[in-house]
C-alpha positions as CSV (number, residue, x, y, z in Angstrom):
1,X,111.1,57.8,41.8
2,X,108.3,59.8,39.8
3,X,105.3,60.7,41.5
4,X,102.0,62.3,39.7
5,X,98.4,62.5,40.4
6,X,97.5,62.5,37.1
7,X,96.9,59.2,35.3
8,X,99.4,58.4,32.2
9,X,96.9,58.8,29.7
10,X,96.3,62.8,31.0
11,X,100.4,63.6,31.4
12,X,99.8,65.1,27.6
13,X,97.6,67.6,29.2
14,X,100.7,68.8,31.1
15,X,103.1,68.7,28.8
16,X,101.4,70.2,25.6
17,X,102.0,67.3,23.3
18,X,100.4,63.8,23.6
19,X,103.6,62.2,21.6
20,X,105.8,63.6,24.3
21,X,104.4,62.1,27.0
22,X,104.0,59.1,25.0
23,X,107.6,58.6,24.5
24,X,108.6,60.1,28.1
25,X,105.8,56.9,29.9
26,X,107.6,54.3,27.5
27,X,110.9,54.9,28.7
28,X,109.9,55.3,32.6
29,X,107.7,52.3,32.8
30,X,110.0,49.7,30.6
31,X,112.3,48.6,33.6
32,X,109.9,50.2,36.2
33,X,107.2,49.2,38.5
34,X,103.9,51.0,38.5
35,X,102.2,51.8,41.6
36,X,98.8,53.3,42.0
37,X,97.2,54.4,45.2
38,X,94.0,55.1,45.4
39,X,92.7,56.9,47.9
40,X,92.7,60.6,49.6
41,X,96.1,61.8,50.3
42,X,97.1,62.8,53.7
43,X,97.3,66.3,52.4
44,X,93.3,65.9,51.0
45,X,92.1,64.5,53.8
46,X,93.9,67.3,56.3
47,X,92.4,69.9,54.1
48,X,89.0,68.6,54.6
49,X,89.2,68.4,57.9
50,X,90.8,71.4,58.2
51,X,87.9,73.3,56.2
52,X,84.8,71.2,58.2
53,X,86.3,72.3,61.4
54,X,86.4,76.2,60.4
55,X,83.2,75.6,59.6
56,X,81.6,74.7,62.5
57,X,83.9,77.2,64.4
58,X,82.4,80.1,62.0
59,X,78.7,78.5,62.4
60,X,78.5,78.6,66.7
């Protein structure tokens, strides 16, 4: 399992070279199933609360 919150077509940005990535996609995806989730992760949406409730404790 490979998990990334970056869309293929940005996975050049993380590994410095476009081809790379290219080559590293083809060979993940050509028996694989591709799942995409869209959404707020857990982690996301904790932090936000997180944050809005400091808020309103720093604000009384």
């Amino acid at each position: 399992m490979v998990t990334s919150n970056l869309p293929f077509g940005r996975w050049g940005e993380t590994f410095s070279d476009d081809v790379v990535a290219a080559a590293m996609i083809d060979r993940l995806v050509h028996h694989a199933e591709v799942l995409t989730l869209t959404g707020d992760s857990y982690r996301t949406r904790q932090r936000r609360d997180l944050l809005a409730k400091d808020n309103r404790v720093t604000s009384n």
